[in-house]
BAGU-22488 format. One record per atom (N, C-alpha, C, CB): x, z, y; residue in three letters. Coordinates in steps of 0.001 Angstrom, whole numbers, padded with zeros to 6 digits, always signed. Glycine has a CB too. Layout:
BEGIN
XZYALA;...
***
This chain:
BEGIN
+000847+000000-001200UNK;+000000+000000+000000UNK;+000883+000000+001249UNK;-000959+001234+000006UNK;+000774-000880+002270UNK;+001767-000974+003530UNK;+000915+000081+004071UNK;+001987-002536+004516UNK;+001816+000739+005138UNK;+001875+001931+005679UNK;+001237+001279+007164UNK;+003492+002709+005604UNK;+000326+001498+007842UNK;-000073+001895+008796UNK;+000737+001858+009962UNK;-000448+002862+008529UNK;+000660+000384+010884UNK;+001708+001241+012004UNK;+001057+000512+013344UNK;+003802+000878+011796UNK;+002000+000274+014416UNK;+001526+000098+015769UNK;+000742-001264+015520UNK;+002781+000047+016967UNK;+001512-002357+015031UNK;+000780-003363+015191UNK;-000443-003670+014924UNK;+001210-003996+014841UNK;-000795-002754+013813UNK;-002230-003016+013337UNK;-003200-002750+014562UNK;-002635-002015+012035UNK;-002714-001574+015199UNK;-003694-000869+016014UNK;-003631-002328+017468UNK;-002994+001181+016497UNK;-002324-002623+017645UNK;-002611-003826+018562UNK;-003167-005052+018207UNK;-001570-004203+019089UNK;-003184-005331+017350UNK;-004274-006494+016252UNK;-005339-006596+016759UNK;-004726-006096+014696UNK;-005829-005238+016767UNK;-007152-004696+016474UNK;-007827-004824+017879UNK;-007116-003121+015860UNK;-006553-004257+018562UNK;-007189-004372+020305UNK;-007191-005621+020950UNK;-006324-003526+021409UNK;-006252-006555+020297UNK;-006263-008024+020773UNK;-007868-008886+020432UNK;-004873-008838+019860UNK;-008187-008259+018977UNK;-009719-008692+018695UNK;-010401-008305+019465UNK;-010352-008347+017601UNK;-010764-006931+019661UNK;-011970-006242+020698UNK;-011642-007292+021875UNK;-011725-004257+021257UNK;-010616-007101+022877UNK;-010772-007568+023881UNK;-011041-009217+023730UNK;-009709-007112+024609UNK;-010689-009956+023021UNK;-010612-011016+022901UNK;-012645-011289+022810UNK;-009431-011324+021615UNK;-013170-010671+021862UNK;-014479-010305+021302UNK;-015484-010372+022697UNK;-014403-008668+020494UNK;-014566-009106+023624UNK;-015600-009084+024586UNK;-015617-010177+026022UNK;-015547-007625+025014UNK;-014305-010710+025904UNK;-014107-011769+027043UNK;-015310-013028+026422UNK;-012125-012417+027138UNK;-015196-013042+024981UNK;-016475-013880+024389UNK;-017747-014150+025272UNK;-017038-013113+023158UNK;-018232-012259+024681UNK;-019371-012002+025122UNK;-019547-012177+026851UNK;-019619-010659+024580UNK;-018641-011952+027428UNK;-018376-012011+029285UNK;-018827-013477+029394UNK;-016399-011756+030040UNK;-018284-014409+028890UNK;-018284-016151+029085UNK;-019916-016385+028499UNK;-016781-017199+027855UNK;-020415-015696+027603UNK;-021586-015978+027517UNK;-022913-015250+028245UNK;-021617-015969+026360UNK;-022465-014871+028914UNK;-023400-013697+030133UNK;-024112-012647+029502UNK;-024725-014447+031082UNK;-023081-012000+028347UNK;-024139-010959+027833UNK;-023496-009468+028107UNK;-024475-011196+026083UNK;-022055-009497+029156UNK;-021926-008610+028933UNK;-021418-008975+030453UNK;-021389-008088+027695UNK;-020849-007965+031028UNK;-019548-008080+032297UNK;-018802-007105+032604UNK;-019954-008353+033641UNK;-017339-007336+033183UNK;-016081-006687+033235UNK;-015832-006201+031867UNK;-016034-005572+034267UNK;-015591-007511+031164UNK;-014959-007072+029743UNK;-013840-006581+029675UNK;-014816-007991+028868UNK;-012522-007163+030977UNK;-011754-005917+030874UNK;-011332-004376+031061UNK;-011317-006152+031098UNK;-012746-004251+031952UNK;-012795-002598+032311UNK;-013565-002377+030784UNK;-013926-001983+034076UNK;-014332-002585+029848UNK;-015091-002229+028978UNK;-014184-002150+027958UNK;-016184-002980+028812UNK;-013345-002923+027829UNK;-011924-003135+026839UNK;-010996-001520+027013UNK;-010708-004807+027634UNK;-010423-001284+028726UNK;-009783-000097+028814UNK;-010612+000969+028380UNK;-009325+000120+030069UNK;-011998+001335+028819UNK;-012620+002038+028414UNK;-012492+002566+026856UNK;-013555+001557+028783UNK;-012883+001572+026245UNK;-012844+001922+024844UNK;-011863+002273+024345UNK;-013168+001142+024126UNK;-010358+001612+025097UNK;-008787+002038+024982UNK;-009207+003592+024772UNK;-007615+001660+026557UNK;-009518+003976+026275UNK;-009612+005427+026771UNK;-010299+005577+025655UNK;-010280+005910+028229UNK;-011299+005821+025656UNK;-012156+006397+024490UNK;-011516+006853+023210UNK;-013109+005405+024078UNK;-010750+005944+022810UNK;-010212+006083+021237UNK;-008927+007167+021364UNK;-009597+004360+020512UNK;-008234+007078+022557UNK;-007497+008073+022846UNK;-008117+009674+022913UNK;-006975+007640+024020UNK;-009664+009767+023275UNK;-010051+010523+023334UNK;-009793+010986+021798UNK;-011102+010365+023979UNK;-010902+010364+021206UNK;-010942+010452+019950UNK;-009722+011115+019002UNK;-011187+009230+019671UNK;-008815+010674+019255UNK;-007721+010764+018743UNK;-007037+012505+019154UNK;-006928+009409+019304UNK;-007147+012733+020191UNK;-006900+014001+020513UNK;-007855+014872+020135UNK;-006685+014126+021732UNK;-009533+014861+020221UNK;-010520+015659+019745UNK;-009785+015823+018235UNK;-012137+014951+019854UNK;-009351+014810+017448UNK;-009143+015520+016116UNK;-008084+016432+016061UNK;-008912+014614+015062UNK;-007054+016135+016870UNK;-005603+017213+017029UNK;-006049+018804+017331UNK;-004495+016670+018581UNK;-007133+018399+017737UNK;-007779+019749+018777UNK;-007964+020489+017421UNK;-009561+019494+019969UNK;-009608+019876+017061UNK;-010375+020449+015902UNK;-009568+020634+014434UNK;-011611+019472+015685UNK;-008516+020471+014645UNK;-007429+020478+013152UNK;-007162+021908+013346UNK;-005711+019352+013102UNK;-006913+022604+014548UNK;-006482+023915+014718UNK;-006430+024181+016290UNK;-005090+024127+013993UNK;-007474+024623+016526UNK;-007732+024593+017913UNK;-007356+026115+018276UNK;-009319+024111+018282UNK;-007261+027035+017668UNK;-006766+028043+018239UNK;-004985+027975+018617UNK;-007203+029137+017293UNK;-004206+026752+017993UNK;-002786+026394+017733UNK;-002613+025048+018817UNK;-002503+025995+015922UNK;-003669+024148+018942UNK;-003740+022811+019585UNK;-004471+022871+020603UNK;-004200+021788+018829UNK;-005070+024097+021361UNK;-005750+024014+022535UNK;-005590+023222+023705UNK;-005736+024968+022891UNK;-003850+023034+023840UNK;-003636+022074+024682UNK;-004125+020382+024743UNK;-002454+022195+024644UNK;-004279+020434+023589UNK;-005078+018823+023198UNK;-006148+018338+023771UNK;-005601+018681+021887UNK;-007039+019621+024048UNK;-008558+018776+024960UNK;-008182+018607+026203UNK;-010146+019687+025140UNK;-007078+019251+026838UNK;-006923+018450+028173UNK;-006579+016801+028260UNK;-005779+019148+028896UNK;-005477+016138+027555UNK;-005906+014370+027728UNK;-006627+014501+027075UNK;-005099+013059+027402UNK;-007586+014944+026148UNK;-008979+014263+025364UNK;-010086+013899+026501UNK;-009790+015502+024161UNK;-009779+015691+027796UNK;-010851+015504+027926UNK;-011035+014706+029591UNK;-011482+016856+027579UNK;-009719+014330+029769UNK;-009364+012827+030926UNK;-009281+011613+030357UNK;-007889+012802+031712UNK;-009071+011269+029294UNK;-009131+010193+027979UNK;-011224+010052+028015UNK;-008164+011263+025907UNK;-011230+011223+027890UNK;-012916+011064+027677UNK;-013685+010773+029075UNK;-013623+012599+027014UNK;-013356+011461+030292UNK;-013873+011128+031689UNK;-013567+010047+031914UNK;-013496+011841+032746UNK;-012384+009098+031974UNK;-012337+008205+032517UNK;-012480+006563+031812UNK;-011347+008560+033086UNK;-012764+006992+030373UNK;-013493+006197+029288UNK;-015140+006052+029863UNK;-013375+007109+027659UNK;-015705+006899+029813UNK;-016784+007186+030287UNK;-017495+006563+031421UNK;-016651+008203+030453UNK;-016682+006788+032625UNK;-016495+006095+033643UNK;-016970+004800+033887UNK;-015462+006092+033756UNK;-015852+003979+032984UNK;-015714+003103+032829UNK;-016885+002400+032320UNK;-014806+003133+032361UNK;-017826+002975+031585UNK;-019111+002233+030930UNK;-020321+002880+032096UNK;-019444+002796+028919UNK;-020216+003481+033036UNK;-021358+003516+034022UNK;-021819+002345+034448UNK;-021077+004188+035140UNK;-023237+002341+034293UNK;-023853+000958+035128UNK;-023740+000630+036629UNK;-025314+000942+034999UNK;-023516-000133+037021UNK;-023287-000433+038600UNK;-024078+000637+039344UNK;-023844-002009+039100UNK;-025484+000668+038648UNK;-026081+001705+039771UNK;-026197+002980+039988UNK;-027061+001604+039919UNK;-025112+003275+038683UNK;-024765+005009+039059UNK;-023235+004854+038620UNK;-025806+006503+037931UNK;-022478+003737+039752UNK;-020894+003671+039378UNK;-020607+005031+040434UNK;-019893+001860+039860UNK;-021719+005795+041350UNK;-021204+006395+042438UNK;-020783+007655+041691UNK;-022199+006545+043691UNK;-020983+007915+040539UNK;-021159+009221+039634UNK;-019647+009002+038764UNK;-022854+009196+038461UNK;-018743+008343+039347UNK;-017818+007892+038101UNK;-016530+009505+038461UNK;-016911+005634+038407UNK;-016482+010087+040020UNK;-015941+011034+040172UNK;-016586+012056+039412UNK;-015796+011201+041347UNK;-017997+012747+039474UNK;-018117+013157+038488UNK;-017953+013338+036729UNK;-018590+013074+038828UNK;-018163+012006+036789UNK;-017877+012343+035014UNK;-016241+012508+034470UNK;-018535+010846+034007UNK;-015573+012216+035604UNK;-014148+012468+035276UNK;-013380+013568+035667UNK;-013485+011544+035679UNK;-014066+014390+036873UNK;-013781+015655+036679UNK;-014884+017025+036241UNK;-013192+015830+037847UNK;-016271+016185+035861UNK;-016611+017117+034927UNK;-016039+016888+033913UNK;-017789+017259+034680UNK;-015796+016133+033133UNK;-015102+015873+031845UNK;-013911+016850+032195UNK;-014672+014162+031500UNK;-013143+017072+032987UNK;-012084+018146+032783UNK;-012264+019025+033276UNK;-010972+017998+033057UNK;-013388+020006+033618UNK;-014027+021003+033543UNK;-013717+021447+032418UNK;-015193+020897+033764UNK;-014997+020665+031423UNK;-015761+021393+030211UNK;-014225+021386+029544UNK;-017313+020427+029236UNK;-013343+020365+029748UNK;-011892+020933+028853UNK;-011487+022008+028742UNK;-010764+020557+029179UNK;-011574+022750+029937UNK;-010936+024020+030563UNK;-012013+025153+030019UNK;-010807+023937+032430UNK;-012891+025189+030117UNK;-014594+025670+029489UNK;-014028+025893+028250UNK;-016132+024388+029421UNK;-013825+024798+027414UNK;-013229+024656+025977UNK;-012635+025490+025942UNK;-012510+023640+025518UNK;-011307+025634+026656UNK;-010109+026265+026109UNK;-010732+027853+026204UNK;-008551+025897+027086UNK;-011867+028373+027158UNK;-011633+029485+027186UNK;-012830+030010+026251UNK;-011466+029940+028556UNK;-014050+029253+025615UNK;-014854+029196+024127UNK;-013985+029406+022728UNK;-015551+027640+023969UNK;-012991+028641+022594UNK;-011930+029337+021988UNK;-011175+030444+021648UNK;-011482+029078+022206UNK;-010977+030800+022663UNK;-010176+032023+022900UNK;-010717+033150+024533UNK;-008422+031271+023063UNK;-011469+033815+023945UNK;-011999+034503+025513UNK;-010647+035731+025954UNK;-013977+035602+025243UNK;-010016+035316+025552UNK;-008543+036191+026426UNK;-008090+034763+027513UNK;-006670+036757+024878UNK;-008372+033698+027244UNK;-008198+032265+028272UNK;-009101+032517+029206UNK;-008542+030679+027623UNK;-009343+033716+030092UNK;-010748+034010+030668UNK;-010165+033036+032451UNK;-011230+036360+030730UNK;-008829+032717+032612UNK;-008742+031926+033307UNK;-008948+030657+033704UNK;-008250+032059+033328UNK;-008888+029812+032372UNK;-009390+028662+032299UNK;-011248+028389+032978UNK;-009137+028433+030726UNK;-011509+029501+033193UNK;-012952+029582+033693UNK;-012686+029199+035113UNK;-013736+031106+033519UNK;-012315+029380+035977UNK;-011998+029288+037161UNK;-011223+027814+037740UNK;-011251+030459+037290UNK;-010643+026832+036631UNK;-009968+025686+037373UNK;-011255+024842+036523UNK;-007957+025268+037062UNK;-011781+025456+035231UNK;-012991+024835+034960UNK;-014282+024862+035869UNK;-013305+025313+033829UNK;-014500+025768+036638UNK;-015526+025853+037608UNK;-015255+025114+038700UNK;-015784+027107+037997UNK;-014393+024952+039357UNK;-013574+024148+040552UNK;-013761+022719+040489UNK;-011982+024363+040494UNK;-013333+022832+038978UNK;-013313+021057+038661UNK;-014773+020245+038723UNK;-012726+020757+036930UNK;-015727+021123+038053UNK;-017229+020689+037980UNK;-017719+020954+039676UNK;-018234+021804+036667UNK;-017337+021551+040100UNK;-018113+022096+041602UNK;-017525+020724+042538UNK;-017373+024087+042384UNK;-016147+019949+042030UNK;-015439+019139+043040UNK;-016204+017597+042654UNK;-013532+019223+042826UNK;-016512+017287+041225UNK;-017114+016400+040858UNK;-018817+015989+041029UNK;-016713+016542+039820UNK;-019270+017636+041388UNK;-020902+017649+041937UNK;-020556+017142+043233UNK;-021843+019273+042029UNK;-019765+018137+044246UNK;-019451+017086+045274UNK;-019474+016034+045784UNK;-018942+016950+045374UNK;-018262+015015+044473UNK;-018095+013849+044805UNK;-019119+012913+044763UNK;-017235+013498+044229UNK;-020369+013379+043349UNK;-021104+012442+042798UNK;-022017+012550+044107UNK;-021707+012706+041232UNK;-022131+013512+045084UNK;-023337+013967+046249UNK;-022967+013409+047392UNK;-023540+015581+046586UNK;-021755+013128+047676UNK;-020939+012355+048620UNK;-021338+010846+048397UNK;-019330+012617+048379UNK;-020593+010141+047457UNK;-021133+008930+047100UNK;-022445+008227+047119UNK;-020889+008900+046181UNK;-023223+009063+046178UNK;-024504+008515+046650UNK;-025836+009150+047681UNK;-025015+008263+045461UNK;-025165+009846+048612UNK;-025811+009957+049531UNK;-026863+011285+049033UNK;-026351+008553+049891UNK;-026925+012176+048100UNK;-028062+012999+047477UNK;-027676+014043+047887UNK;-028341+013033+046025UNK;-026883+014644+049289UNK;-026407+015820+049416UNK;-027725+016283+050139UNK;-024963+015940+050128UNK;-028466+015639+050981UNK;-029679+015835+052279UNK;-028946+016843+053188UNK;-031423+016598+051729UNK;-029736+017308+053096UNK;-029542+018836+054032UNK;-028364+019454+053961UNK;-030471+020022+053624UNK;-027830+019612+052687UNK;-026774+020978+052267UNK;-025508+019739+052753UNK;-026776+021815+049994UNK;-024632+020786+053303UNK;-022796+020192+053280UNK;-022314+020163+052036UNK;-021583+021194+054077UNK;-021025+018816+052062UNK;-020248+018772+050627UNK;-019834+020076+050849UNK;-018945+017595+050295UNK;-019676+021091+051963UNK;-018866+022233+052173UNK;-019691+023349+051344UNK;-018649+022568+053815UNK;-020661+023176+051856UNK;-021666+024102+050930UNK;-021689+024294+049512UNK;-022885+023707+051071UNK;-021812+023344+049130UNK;-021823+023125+047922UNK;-020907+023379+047298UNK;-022067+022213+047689UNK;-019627+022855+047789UNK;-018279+023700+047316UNK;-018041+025219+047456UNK;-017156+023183+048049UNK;-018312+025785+048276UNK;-018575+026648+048465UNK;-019785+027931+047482UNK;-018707+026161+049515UNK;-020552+027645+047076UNK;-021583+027839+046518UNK;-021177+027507+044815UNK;-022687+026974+047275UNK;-020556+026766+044718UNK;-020033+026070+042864UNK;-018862+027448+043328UNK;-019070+023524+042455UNK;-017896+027268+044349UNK;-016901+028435+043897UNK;-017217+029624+043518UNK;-016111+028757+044748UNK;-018580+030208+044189UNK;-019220+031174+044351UNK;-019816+031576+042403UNK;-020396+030724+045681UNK;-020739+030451+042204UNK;-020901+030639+040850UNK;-019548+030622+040068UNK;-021825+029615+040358UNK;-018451+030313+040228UNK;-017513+029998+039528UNK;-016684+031371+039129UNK;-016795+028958+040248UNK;-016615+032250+040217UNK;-015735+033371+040199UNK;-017098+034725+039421UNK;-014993+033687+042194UNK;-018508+034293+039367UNK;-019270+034923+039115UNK;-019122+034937+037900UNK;-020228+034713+039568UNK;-019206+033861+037265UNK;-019006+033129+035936UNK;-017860+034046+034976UNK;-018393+031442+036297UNK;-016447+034386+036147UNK;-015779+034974+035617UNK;-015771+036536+035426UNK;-014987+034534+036025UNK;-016990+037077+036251UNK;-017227+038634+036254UNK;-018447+038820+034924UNK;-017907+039232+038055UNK;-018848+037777+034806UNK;-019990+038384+033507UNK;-019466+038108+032169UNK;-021605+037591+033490UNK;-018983+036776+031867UNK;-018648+036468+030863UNK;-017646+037567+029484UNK;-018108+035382+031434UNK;-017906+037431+029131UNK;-017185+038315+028139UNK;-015307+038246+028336UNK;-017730+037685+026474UNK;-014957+039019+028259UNK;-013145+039511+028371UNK;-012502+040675+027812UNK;-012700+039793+029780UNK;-011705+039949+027003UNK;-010912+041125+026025UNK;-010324+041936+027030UNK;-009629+040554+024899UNK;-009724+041445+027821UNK;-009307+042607+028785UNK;-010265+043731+029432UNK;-008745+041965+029904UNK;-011456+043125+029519UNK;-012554+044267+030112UNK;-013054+043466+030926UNK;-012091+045697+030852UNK;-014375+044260+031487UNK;-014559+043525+032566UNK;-014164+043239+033572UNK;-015129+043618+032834UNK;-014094+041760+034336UNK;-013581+041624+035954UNK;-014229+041562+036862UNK;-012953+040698+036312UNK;-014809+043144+037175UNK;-015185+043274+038147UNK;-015287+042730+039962UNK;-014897+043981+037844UNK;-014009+042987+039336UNK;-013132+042392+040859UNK;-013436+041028+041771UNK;-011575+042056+040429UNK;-014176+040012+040280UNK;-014699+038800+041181UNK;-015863+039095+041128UNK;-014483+037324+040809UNK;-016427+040050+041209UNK;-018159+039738+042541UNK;-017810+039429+043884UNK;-019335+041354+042947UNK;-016335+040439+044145UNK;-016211+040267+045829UNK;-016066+038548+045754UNK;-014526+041246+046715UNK;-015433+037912+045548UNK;-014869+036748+045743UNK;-016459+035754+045454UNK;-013381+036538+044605UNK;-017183+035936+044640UNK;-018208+035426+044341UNK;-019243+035749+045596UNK;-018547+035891+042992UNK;-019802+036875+045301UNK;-020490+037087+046981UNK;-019789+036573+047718UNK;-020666+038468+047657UNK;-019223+036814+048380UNK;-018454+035825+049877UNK;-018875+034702+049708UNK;-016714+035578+050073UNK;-018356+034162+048998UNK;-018297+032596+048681UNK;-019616+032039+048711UNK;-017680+032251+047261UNK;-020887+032551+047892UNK;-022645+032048+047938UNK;-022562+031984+049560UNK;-024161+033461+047177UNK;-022110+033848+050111UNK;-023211+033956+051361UNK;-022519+032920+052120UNK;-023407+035569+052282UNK;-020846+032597+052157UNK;-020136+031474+053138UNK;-020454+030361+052740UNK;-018664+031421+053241UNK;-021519+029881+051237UNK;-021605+028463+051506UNK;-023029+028104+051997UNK;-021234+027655+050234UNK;-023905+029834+052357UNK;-025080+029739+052820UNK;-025108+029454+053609UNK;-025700+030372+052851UNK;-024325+030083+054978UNK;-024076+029706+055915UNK;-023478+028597+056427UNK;-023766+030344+056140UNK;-022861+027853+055459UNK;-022082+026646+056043UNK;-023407+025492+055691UNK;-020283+026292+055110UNK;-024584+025571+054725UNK;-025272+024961+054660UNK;-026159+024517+056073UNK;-025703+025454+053721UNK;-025984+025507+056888UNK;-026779+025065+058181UNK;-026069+023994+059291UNK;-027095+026444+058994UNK;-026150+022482+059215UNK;-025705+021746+060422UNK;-025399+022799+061392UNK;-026775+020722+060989UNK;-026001+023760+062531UNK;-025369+024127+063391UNK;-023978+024580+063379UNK;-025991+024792+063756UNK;-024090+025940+062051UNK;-022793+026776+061915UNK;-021400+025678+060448UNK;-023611+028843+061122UNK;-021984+024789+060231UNK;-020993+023830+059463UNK;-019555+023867+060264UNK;-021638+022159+059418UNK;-019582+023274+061539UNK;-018247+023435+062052UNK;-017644+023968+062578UNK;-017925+023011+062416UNK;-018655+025337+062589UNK;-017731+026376+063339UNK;-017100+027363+062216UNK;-018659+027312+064520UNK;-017748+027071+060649UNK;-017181+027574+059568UNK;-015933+026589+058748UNK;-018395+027877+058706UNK;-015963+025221+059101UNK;-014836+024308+058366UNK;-013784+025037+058692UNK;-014627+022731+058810UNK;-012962+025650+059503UNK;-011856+025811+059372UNK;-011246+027187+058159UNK;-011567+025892+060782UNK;-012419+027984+057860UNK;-012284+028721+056881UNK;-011951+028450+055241UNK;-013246+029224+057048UNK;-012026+027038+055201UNK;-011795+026202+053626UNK;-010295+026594+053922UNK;-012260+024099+053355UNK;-009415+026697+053893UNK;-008407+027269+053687UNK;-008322+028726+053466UNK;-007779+026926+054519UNK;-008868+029120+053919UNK;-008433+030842+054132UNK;-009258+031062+052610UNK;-009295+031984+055959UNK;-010158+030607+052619UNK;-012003+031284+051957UNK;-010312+031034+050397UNK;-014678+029474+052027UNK;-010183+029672+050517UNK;-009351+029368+049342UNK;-008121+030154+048646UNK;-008883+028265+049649UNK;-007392+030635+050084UNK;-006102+031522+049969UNK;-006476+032996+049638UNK;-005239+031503+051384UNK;-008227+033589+049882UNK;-008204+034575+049799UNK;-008409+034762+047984UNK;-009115+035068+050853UNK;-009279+033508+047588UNK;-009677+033878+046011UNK;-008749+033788+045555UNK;-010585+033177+045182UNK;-007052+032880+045724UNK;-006254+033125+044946UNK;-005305+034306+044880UNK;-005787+032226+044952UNK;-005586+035010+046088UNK;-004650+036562+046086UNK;-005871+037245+045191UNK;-004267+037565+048046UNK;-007234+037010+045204UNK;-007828+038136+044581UNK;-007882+037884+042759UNK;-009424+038302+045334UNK;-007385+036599+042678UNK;-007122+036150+041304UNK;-006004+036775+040665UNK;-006909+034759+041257UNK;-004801+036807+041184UNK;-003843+037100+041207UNK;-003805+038880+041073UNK;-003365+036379+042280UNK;-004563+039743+042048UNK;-004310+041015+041872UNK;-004872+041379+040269UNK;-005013+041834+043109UNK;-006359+040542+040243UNK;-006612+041108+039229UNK;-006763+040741+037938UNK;-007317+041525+039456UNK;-005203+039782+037664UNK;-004293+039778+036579UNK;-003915+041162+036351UNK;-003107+038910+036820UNK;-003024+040990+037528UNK;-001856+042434+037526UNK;-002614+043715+037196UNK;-001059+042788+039213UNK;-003709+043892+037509UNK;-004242+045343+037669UNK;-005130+045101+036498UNK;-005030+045852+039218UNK;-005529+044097+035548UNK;-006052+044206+034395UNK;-004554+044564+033179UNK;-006997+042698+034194UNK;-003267+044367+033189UNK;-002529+044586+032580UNK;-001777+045800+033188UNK;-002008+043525+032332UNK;-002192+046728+033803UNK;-002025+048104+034069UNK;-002771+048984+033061UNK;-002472+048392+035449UNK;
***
C-alpha cells in the first residue's frame, strides 16, 4: 500500500478547484476561488478539531488555528447579503476557541476574558457594517459585552474560588456603556476607552496575584 503524502492532498485540491471554476463558467456557482480557499480553510479546521479531540486536556492549544481555520473558512461561504457579518464570524469563531479552552479545564478561568472581548469586538463589527447598531454606540456595546464579559468571569465556576473581584470591573463597565449609549454623553465619555481598558487589566492582574495568596 503507498503511503499517503503531500501530493495526493494537492491532487485532490487541483480537482476541487478545477471542479468549481467548472461550475463558475456555468453560472451555478460564483467566486470559485474564494469557495476553493474556504474549503482549504475548512479542512485545516478539520484537521486541528481532531488534534484537539485526540487529547484535549494535552492539545488545548489546537482549537486556536482550528478555531481561525474555522472563522475565516466560514467567512468565506457568507452570501453577499450578510458578507457584512464576515468580522463576526471570524472573531466569534475565536471567542468560542478561548470558551473551549476554558470548558476543558476551569482552572483556564482566563481564557474567559480574551474569549468575551473577542465575541463583544465581532458583535461590534457585524453592527458597524450593517448599519443594525440604531440608537446604541459601537462604544456601548463594547462596553456593555466587556461588562458581561468580566461578569461571566465572577460567576462561572473556579478552582481557585470565587472571583469576586470582577463585579467591580463588570459593574463599571454595564453602567459606562449605559451611559455612553446616550448620543449626548458618547463624546464626552470616548476618551475613557483607554483608561475603562487599563483599569480592567490592573484589576485582572491583582486578582491573579491575590487568588494565589
Amino acid at each position: 500500500m503507498k503511503r499517503f503524502d503531500f501530493r495526493t492532498i494537492f491532487g485532490a485540491g487541483l480537482i476541487v478547484l478545477g471542479g468549481l471554476m467548472l461550475l463558475e463558467k456555468f453560472g451555478l456557482i460564483h467566486g470559485a476561488s474564494d469557495k476553493f480557499w474556504g474549503l482549504a480553510l475548512l479542512a485545516g479546521a478539520a484537521y486541528f478539531l481532531v488534534v484537539f479531540y485526540q487529547a484535549p486536556a494535552t492539545r488545548w492549544w489546537a482549537i486556536f488555528p482550528a478555531a481561525a481555520f474555522l472563522g475565516m473558512g466560514g467567512a468565506a461561504f457568507l452570501p453577499a447579503a450578510f458578507s457584512g457579518w464576515g468580522g463576526l464570524v471570524f472573531l466569534g469563531a475565536l471567542g468560542l476557541g478561548f470558551f473551549t479552552v476554558y470548558l476543558v479545564n476551569r482552572a483556564n478561568w482566563w481564557a474567559i476574558i480574551p474569549g468575551g472581548v473577542l465575541l463583544t469586538l465581532g458583535i461590534v463589527s457585524g453592527l458597524d457594517e450593517t448599519g443594525l447598531a440604531g440608537w446604541f454606540s459601537s462604544g456601548s456595546v463594547f462596553f456593555i459585552g466587556l461588562g458581561f464579559t468580566f461578569l461571566l468571569v465572577a460567576l462561572l465556576p473556579n478552582p481557585g474560588g470565587p472571583a469576586r473581584w470582577a463585579y467591580i470591573p463588570a459593574i463599571v463597565l454595564i453602567l459606562l456603556g449605559g451611559l455612553v449609549a446616550s448620543q449626548e454623553t458618547q463624546a464626552f465619555f470616548s476618551f475613557l476607552w483607554p483608561a475603562a481598558l487599563i483599569l480592567a487589566g490592573l484589576l485582572v492582574i491583582w486578582g491573579f496575584f491575590s487568588n494565589r495568596d
